[in-house]
VEXDREN-2710 file (C-alpha; in Angstrom, 1 decimal):
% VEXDREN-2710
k/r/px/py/pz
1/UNK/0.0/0.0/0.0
2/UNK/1.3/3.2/-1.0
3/UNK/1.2/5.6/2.5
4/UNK/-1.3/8.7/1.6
5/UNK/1.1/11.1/2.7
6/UNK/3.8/9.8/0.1
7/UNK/0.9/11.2/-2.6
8/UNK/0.4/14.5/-0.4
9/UNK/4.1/15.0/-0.7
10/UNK/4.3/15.0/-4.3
11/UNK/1.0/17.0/-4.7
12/UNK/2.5/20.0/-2.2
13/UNK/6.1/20.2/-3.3
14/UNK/4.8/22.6/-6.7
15/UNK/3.4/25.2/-3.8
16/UNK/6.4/25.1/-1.7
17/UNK/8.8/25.3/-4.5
18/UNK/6.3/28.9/-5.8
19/UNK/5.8/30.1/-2.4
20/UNK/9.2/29.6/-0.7
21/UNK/11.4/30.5/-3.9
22/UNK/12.2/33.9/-5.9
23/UNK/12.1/32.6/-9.2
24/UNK/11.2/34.4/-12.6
25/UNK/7.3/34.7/-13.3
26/UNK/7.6/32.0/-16.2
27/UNK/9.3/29.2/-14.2
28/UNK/6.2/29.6/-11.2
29/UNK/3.7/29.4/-13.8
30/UNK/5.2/26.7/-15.8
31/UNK/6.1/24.3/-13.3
32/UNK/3.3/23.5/-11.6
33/UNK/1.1/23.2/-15.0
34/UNK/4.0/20.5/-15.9
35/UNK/4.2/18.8/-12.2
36/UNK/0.3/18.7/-12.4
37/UNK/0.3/16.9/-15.4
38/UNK/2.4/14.1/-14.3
39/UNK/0.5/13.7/-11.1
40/UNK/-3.1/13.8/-13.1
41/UNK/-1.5/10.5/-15.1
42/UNK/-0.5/8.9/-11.5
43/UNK/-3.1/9.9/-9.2
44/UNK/-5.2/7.0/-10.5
45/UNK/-3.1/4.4/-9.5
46/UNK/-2.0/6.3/-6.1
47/UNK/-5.7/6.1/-5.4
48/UNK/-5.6/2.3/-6.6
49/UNK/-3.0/1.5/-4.5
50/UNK/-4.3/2.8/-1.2
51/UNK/-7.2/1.1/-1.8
52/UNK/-10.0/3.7/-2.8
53/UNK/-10.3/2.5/-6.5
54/UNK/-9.7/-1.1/-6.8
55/UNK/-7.0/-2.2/-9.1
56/UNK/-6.6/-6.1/-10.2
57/UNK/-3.3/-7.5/-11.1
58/UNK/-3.4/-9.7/-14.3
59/UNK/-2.3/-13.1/-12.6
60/UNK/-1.6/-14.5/-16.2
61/UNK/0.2/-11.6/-18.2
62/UNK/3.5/-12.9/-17.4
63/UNK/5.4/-14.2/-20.5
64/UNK/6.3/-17.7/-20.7
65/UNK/10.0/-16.7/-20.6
66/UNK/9.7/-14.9/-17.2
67/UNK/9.0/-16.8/-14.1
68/UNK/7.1/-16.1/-11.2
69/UNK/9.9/-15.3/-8.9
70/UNK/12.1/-13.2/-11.5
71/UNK/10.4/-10.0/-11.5
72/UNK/8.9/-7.6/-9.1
73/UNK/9.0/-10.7/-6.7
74/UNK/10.9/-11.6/-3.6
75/UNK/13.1/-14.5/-5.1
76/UNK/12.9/-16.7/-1.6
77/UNK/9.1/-15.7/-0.8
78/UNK/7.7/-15.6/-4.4
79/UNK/5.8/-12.6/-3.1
80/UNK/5.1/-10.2/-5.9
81/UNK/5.1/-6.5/-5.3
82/UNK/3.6/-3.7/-6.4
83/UNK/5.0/-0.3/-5.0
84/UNK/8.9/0.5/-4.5
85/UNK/10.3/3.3/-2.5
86/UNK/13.9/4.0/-2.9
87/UNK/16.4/6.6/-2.0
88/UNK/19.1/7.5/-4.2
89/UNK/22.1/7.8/-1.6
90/UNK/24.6/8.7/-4.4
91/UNK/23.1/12.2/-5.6
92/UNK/24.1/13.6/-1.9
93/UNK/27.3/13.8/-3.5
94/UNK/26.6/16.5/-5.5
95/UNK/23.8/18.4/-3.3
96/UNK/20.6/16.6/-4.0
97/UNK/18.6/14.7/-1.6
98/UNK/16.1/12.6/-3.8
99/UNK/13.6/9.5/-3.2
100/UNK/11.6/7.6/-5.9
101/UNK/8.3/6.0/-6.0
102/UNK/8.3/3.2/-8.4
103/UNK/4.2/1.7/-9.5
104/UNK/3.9/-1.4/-11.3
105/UNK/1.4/-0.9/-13.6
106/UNK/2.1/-4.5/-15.2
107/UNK/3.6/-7.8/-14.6
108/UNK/6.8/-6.4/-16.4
109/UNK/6.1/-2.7/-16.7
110/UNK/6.5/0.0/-14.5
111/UNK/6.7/3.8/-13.9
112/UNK/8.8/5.9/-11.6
113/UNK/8.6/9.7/-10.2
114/UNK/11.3/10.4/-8.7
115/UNK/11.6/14.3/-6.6
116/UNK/14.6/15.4/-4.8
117/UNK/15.8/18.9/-2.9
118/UNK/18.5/20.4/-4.1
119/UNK/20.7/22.1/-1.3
120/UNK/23.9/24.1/-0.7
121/UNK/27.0/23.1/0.7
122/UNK/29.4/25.7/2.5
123/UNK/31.2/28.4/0.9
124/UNK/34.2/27.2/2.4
125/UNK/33.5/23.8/1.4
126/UNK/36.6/22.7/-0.9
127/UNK/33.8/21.1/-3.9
128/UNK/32.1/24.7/-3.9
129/UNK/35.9/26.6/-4.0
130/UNK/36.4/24.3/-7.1
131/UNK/34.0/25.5/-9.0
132/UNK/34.9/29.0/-7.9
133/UNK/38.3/28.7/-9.3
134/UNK/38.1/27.9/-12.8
135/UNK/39.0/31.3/-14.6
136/UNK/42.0/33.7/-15.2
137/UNK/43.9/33.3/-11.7
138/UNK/41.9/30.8/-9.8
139/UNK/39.1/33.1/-9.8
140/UNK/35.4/32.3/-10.5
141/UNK/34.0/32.3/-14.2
142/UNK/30.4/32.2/-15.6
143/UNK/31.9/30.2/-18.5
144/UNK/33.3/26.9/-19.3
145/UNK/32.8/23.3/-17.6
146/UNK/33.8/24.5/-14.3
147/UNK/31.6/27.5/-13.4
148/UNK/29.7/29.1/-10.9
149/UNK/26.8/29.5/-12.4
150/UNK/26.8/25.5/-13.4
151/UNK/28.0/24.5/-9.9
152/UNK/25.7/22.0/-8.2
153/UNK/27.3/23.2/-4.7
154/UNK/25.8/26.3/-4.4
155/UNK/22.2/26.5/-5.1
156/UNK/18.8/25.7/-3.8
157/UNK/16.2/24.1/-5.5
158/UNK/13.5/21.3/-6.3
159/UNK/14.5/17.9/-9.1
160/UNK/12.5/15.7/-10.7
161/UNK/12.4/12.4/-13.2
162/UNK/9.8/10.7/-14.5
163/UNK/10.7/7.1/-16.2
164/UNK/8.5/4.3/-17.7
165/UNK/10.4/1.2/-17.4
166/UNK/9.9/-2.0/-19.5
167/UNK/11.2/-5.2/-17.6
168/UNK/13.3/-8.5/-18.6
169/UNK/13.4/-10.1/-15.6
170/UNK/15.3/-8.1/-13.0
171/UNK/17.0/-6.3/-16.4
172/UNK/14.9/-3.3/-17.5
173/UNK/15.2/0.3/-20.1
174/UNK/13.5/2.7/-20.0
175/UNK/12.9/6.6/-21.4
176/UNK/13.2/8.7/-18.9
177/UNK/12.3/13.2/-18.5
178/UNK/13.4/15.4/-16.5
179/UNK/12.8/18.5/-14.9
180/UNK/15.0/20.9/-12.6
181/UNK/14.7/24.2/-10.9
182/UNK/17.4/25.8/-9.2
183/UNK/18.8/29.1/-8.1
184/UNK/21.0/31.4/-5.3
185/UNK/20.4/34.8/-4.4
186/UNK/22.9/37.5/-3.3
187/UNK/26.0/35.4/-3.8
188/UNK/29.9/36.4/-4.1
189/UNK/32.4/35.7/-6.1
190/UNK/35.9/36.9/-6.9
191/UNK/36.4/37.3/-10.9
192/UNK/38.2/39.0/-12.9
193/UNK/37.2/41.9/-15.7
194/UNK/39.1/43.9/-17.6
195/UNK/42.7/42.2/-15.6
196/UNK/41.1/43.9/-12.7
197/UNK/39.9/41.7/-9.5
198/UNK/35.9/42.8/-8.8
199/UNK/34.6/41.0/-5.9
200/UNK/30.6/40.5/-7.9
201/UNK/27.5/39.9/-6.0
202/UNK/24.7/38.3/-8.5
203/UNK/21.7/36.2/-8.1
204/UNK/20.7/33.3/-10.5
205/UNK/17.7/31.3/-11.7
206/UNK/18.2/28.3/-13.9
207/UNK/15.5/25.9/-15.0
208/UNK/16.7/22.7/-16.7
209/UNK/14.8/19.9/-19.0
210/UNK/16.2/16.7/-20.6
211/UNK/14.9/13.3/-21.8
212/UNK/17.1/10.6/-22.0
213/UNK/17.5/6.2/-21.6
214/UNK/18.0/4.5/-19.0
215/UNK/19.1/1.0/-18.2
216/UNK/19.2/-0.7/-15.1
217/UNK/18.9/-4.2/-12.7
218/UNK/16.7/-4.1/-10.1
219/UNK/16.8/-7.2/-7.4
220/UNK/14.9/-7.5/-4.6
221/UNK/15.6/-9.4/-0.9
222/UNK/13.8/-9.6/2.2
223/UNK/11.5/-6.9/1.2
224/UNK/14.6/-4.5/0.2
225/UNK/15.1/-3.3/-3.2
226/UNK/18.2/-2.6/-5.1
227/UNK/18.4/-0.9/-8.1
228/UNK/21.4/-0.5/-10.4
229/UNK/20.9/2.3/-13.2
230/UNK/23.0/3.7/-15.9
231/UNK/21.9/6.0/-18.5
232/UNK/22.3/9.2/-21.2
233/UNK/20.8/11.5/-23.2
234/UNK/20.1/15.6/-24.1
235/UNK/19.7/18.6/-21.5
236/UNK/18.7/22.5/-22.4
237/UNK/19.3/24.9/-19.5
238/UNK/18.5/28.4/-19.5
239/UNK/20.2/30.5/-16.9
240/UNK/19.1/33.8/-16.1
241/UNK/21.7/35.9/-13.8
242/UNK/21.4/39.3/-12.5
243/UNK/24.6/41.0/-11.2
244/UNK/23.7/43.4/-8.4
245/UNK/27.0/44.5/-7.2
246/UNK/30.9/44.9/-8.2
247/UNK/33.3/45.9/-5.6
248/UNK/36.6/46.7/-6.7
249/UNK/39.7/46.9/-4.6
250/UNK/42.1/48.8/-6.5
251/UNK/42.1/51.3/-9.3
252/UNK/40.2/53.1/-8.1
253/UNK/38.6/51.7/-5.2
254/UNK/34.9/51.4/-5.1
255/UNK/31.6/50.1/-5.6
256/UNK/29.3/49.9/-8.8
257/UNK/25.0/48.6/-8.9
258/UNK/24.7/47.5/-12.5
259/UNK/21.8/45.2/-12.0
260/UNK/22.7/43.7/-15.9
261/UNK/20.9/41.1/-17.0
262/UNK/22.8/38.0/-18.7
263/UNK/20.6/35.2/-20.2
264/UNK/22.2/31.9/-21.2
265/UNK/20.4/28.8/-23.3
266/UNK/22.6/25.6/-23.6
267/UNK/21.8/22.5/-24.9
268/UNK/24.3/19.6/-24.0
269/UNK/24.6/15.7/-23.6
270/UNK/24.8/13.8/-20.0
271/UNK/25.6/10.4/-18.7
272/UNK/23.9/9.4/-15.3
273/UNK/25.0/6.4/-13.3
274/UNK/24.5/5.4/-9.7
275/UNK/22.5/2.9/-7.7
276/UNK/19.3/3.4/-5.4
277/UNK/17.9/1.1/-2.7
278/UNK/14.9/0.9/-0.7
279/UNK/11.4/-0.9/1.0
280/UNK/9.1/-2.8/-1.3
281/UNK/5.2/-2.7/-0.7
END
């Protein structure tokens, strides 16, 4: 049974994300309309599976080449399953605090929303000082691979993936799209313009969207899920940045208020790995 709060939780997060973040007019209107449209295809079975609308397994949809115990089933128990909750431990590594509710909508078909909370780390922290010293000097940059304004270390925001997964045994693929909001506001940085050292305070809003395919091994024990995933595919990301403040510290000293706008679109390829584990239901 899938808990009702689990549900509530992914219902709410569009309203936190609008009421608790500063984000450009277009991004709150445009991300709950999406994030609504996902739930209206799940709600059905999230209803199903707590038992409001009834929902029948098909006993005899199995293939002949799967067995009982090889898919969505505890191997020892036989016991099949229909809801899996897993945490990816993995993305912590790089700021972002995700779990995953996987629905079987099918002896050998499934889908999976995954929503995570993207956090900072400390300024001092020596992952966020990498990505603050990839221009002219060590300094920061807005451009290149390592940049501030790509840095996963620095920002807050809300993640989320939506895959349908087509099973061969534990073995599945599946097409997977994605959807992240980020940004940081008032933040420093030491750069460099004009071979002059400006200390630059800015604030950033960056809304990302990819689809790409997954593939993946997914094994169960003892009621604990394990799942195994590797993947690629396209991303577009459009960063908007607004620098508020330059302070320089030598000739002359002072301060300057620009509030410029820069706007960035970039479309680029990814690779995902990593592993996720969790409770079965």
């Amino acid at each position: 049974m899938l808990p009702s709060h689990t549900c509530c939780i992914f219902v709410l997060l569009p309203s936190i994300y609008r009421n608790n973040c500063s984000g450009s007019t277009s991004m709150k209107i445009f991300f709950p309309f999406l994030w609504n449209l996902l739930i209206a295809s799940i709600f059905p079975v999230c209803l199903s599976a707590n038992g409001i609308i009834p929902f029948h397994a098909d006993d005899d949809s199995t293939s002949d080449y799967i067995s009982s115990s090889a898919i969505n089933s505890d191997p020892l128990t036989g016991k099949k399953y229909s809801i899996v909750v897993k945490v990816s431990t993995l993305q912590v590594l790089f700021s972002e605090a995700p779990f995953s509710v996987e629905i079987f909508l099918h002896s050998d078909m499934s889908m999976q929303l995954q929503a995570g909370i993207i956090f900072p780390l400390e300024k001092d922290h020596f992952l966020e000082q990498f990505f603050q010293s990839g221009g002219e000097n060590a300094s920061a940059s807005s451009k290149g691979l390592i940049s501030y304004r790509t840095s996963p270390y620095n920002s807050h925001g809300l993640s989320f993936k939506y895959e349908l997964r087509k099973y061969f045994k534990e073995y599945y693929f599946a097409p997977q799209a994605m959807f992240k909001l980020s940004h940081y506001n008032e933040y420093s940085f030491d750069v460099i313009k004009d071979n002059v050292a400006v200390r630059q305070t800015e604030s950033k809003h960056s809304a990302i969207g990819g689809v790409g395919l997954m593939l993946g091994r997914q094994t169960y024990f003892m009621k604990q899920a394990t799942d195994w995933y590797i993947g690629a595919g396209l991303r577009a990301r459009q960063i908007d940045a607004t620098v508020l403040k330059e302070q320089y510290q030598k000739s002359p000293p002072g301060i300057i208020y620009p509030n410029s706008h820069e706007k960035k679109f970039s479309v680029y390829p990814f690779i995902n790995f990593g592993f996720r584990t969790g409770l079965v239901f």
